[in-house]
C-alpha positions as CSV (number, residue, x, y, z in Angstrom):
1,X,121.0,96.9,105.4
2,X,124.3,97.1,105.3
3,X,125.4,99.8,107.4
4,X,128.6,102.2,105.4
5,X,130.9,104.1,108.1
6,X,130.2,107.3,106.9
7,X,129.8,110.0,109.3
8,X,126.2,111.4,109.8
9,X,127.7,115.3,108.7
10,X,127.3,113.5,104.6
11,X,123.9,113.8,104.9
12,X,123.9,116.9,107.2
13,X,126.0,118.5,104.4
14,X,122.7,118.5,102.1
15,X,120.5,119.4,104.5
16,X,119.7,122.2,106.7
17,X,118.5,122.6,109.9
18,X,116.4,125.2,111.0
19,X,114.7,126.3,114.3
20,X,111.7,127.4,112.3
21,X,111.1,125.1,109.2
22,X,108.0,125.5,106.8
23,X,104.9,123.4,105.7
24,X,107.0,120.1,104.7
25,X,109.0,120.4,107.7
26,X,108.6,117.3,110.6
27,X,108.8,117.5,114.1
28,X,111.6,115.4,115.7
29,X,110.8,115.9,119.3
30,X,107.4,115.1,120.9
31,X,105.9,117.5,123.2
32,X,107.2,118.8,126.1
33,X,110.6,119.2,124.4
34,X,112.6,121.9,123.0
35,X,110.9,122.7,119.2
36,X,113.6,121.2,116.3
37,X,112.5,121.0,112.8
38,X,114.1,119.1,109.8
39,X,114.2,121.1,106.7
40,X,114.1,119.2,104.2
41,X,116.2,119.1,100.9
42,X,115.2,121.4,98.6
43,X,116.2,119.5,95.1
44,X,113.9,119.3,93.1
45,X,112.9,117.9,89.3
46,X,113.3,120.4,86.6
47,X,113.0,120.7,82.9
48,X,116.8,121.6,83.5
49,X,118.1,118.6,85.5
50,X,115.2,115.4,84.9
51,X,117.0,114.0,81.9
52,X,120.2,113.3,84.0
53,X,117.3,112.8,87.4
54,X,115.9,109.7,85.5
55,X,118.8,108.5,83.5
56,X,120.7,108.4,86.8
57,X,117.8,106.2,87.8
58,X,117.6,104.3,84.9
59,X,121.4,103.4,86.0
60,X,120.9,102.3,89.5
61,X,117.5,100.5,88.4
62,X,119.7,98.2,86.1
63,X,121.8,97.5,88.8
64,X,119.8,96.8,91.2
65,X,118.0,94.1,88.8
66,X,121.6,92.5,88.0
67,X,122.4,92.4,91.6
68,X,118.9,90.3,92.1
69,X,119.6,88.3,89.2
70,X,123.3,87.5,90.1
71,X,121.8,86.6,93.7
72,X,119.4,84.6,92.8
73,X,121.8,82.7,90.0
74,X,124.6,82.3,93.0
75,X,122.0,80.3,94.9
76,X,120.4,78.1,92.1
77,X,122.7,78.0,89.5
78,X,126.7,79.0,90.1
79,X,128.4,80.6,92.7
80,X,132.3,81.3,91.6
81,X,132.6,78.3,89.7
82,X,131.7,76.2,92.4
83,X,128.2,75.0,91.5
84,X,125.0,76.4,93.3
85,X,125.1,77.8,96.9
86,X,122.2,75.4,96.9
87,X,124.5,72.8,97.0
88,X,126.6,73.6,98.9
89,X,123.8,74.8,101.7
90,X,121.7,71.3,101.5
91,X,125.0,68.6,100.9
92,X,127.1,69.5,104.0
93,X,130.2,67.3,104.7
94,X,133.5,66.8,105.6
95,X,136.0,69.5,104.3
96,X,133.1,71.6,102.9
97,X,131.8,75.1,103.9
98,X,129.1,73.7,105.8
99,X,130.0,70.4,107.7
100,X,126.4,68.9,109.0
101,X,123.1,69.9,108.8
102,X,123.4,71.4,112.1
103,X,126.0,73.5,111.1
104,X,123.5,74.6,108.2
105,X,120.8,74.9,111.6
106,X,123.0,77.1,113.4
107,X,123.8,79.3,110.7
108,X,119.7,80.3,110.1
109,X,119.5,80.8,113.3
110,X,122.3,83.4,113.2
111,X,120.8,84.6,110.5
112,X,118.0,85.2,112.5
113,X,119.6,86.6,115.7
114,X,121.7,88.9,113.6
115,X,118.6,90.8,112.1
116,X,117.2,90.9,115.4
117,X,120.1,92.8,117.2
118,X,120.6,94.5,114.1
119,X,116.7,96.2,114.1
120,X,117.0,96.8,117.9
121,X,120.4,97.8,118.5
122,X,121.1,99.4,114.9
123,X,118.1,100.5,113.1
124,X,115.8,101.4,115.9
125,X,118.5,101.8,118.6
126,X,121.6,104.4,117.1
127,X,118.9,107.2,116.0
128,X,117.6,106.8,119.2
129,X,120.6,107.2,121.2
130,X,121.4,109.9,119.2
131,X,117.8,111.3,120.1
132,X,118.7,111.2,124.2
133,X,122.1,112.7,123.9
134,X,119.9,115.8,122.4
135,X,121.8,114.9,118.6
136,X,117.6,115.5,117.6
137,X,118.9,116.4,113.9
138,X,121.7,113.7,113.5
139,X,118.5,111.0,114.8
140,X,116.5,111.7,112.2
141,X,119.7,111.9,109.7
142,X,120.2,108.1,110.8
143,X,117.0,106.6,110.1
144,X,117.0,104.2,107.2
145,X,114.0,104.7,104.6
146,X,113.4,108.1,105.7
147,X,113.0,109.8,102.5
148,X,109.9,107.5,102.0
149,X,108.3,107.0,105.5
150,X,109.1,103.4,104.5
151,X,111.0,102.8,107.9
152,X,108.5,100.8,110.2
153,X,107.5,98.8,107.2
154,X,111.2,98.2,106.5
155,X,111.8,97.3,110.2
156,X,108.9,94.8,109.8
157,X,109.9,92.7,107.4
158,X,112.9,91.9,109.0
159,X,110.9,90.1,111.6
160,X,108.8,88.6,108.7
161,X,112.1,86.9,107.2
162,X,113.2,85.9,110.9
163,X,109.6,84.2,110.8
164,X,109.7,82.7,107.5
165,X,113.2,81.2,108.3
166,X,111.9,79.3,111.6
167,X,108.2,78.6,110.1
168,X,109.9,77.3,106.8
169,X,107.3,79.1,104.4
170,X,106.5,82.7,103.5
171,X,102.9,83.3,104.5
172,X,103.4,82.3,108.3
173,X,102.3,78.8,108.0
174,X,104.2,76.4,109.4
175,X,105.9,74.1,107.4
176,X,106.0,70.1,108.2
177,X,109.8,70.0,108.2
178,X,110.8,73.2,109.8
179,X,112.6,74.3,112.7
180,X,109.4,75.8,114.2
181,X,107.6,71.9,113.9
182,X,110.7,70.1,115.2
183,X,110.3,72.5,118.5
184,X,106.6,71.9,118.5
185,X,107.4,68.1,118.8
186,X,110.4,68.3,121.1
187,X,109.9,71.0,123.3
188,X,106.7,73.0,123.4
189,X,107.4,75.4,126.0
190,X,110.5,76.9,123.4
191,X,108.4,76.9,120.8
192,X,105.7,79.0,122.5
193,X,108.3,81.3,123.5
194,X,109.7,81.3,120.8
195,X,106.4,82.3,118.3
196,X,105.2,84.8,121.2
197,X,108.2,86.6,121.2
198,X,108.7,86.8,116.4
199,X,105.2,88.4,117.0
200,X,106.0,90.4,120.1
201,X,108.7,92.1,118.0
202,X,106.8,92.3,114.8
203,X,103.5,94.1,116.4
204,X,105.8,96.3,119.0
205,X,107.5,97.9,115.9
206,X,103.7,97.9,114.3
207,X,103.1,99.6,116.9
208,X,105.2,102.8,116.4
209,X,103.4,105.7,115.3
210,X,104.6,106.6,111.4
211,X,106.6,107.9,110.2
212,X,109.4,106.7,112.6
213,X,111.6,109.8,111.7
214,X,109.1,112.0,113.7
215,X,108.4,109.7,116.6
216,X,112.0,108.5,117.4
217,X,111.6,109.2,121.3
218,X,108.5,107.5,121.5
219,X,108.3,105.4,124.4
220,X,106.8,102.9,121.9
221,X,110.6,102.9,120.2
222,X,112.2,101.8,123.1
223,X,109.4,98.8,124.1
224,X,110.2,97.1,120.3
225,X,114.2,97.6,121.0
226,X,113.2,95.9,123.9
227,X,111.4,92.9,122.2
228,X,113.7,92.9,119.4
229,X,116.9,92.7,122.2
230,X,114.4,89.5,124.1
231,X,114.4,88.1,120.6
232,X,117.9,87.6,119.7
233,X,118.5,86.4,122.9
234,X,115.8,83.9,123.0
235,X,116.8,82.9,119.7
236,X,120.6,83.2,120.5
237,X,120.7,81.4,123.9
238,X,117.5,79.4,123.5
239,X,116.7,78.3,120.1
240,X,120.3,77.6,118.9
241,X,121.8,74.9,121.4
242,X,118.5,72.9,120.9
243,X,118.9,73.1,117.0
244,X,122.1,72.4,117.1
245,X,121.7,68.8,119.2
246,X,118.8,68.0,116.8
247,X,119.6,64.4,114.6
248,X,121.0,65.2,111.2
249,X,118.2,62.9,110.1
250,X,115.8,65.5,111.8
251,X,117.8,68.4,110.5
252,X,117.9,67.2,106.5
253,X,114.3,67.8,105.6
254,X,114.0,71.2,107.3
255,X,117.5,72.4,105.6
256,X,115.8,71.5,102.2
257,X,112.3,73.3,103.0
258,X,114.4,76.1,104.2
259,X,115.9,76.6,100.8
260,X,113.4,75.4,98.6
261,X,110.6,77.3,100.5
262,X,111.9,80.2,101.6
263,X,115.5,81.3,100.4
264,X,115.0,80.6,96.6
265,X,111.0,81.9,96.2
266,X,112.1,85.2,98.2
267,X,114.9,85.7,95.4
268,X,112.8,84.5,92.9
269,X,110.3,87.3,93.7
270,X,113.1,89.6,94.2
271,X,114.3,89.4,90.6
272,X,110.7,89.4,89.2
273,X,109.7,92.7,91.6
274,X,113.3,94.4,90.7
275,X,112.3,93.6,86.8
276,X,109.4,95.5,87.5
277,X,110.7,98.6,89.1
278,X,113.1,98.2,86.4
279,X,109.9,99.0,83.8
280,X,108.4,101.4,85.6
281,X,112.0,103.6,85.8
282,X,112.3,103.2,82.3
283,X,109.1,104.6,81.6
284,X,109.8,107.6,84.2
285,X,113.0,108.6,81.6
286,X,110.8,108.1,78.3
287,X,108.0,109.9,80.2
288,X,109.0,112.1,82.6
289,X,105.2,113.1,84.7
290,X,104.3,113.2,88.2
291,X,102.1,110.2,87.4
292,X,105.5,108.3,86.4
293,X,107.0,109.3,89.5
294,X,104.3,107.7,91.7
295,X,104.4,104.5,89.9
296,X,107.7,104.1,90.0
297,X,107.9,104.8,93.9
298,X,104.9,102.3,93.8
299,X,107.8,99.8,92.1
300,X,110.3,101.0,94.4
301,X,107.7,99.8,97.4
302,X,107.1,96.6,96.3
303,X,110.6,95.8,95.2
304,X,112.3,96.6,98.5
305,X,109.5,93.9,100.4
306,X,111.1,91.0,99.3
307,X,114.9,92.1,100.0
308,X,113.8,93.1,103.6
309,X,111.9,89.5,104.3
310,X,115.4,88.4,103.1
311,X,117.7,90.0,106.1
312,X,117.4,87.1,108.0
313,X,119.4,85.1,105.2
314,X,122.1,87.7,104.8
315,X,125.0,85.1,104.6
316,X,126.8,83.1,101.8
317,X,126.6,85.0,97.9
318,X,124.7,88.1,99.0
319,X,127.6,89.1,101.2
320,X,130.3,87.5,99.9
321,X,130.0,89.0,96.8
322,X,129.0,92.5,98.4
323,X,125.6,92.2,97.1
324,X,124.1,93.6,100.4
325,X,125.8,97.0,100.2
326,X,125.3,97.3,96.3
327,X,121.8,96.8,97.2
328,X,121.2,98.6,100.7
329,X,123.9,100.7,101.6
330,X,123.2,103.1,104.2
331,X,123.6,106.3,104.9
332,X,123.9,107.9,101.6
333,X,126.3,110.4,100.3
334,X,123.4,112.9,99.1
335,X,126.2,115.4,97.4
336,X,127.9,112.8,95.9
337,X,124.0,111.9,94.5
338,X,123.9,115.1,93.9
339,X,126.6,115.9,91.9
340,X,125.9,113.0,89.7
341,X,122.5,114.4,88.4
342,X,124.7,117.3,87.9
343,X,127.2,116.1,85.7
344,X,125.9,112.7,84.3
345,X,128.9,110.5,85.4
346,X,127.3,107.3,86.0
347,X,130.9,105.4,85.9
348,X,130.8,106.0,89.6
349,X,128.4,103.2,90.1
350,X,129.8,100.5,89.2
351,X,133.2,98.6,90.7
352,X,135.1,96.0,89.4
353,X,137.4,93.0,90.9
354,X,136.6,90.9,94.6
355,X,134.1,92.6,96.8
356,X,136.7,93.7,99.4
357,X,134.5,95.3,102.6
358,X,137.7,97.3,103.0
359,X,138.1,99.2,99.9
360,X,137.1,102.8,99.9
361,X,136.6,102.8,96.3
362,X,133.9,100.0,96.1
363,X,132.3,101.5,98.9
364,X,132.2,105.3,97.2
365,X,130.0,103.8,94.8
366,X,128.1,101.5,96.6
367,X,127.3,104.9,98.7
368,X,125.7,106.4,95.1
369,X,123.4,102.8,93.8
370,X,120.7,100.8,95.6
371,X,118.2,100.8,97.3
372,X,118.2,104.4,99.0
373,X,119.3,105.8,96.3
374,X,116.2,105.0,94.1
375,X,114.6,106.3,97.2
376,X,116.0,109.9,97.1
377,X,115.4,109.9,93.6
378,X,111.9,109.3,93.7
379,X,110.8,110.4,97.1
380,X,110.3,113.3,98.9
381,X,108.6,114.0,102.4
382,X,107.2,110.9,102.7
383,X,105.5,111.5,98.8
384,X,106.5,110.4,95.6
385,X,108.6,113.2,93.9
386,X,106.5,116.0,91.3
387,X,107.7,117.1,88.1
388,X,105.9,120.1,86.8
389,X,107.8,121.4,83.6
């Protein structure tokens, strides 16, 4: 996720809060606290509005598939001219980006430790700040993937791609050449730690009740800041000096299984899910229905899977060419979304030039595309959107 600074009030400005909400409203507070609602936005699809609804998704669906495409062709085929990131990621040397194959070491673990802090401290941790200083509406304002319940699912596959990263695969096993088997080998006590504390984190935030948005002072939030906080630090403190010391004839095969295993099939299946999603968006606009809503959020579900199980590899083409927040910006502008299904302007999308972090204008329409965007388009309450004409 890449997180815009926007102020909360964006959202707040689109939604209304209310003391006494109706059937779709959600609790915020758990019992024995003052009673606050969320009323939710009231846009809905009409027969007036669904031609600009779907074309606008038809829009941020294409993007969202170039974006994939562009990422994945950075890593395996160019990146500016330069030759593949592959490249440059498995032939460290002298005068190059990366200069050893532990420089290539340390920099998945900080991929790792990054998405870590960033669940705890960021995803889980600012709504639920928020929560204690009594901000109960602002909490729920801040909690990515709310519009689709998605957020505990989200927050898990982070620690999925912090797993895949150190077991050197995608389904958990543990690779021959990865970091997780060089720990086995050279220090077993680390790697114990280091494999109770991935799953620690994973089933702690399992173990939130969904949707997050309703149960962000849970007691069980706090315990998976907590063992998302132990992780980084484990993984920080711990993991990183020993990978770091490791022979670069140690280090070579587990670099290579890392990309070939885990970096380049999770793009792979990024493009092909994002192709999909693509289809079933398309279909939406030519065939507007509830039924076309709920596959496509069906799409949208299985599309987002493989870009969250890629957070812990968040370095390199995907954000030095600002594919992150093109993809996953966070919070939205929902008037700005708004007035584009109004008036049809779908120039606002797109940007042109070098990704500059810094520029307001690339980062008004990155607030508008992505991600969450698809998500407020085709979600509502948890539920894929209706259209009755």
């Amino acid at each position: 996720m890449k997180k815009n600074l926007l102020m909360f009030g964006l959202l707040a400005l689109s939604l209304t809060f209310n003391a006494c909400g109706g059937e779709e409203n959600e609790k915020t507070i758990p019992e024995g606290t003052s009673e606050v609602t969320i009323d939710e936005d009231k846009t809905e699809v009409t027969s007036s509005n669904v031609t600009n609804w779907t074309q606008y998704a038809v829009q941020v669906a294409n993007l969202l598939t170039k974006d994939a495409i562009d990422l994945k062709s950075a890593w395996s085929e160019d990146y500016n001219g330069k030759g593949s990131y592959v490249e440059t990621f498995k032939n460290p040397g002298t005068g190059k980006t990366f200069t050893s194959y532990a420089s290539c070491a340390q920099q998945i673990v900080e991929g790792c430790a990054d998405i870590a802090s960033e669940v705890g401290t960021a995803k889980m941790g600012e709504p639920r700040d928020l929560w204690e200083s009594g901000k109960y509406t602002e909490a729920v304002y801040a909690v990515e993937s709310w519009y689709s319940f998605h957020s505990i699912e989200d927050y898990s596959n982070n620690i999925l791609s912090i797993r895949n990263a150190i077991m050197g695969s995608r389904d958990g096993k543990q690779a021959a050449n990865s970091i997780a088997a060089y720990l086995q080998k050279h220090n077993t006590t680390l790697y114990t730690s280091i494999v109770s504390k991935i799953n620690t984190a994973y089933n702690s935030i399992q173990s939130i009740t969904a949707p997050f948005r309703s149960h962000i002072g849970s007691s069980t939030v706090l315990a998976a800041m907590q063992a998302c906080a132990t992780l980084e630090n484990a993984l920080t403190n711990d993991l990183k000096p020993i990978v770091i010391a490791a022979s670069e004839e140690d280090l070579k095969p587990i670099i290579e299984t890392y990309v070939d295993d885990v970096v380049l099939p999770t793009y792979e299946n990024l493009v092909t899910l994002n192709t999909r999603l693509n289809t079933a968006i398309r279909n939406l606009a030519n065939y507007p229905s509830t039924s076309a809503f709920s596959a496509a959020a069906t799409a949208w579900l299985n599309a987002r899977a493989p870009w969250e199980t890629s957070e812990a590899f968040l370095f390199g083409p995907v954000a030095d060419l600002g594919l992150d927040p093109n993809m996953d910006s966070w919070p939205l502008d929902a008037d700005a979304l708004k007035n584009i299904i109004e008036n049809g302007n779908f120039e606002d999308l797109e940007w042109t030039g070098e990704f500059d972090e810094e520029d307001e204008t690339i980062a008004a329409a990155q607030n508008v595309r992505g991600f969450h965007t698809l998500e407020f388009l085709l979600f509502k309450n948890g539920k894929p959107r209706t259209y009755n004409k």
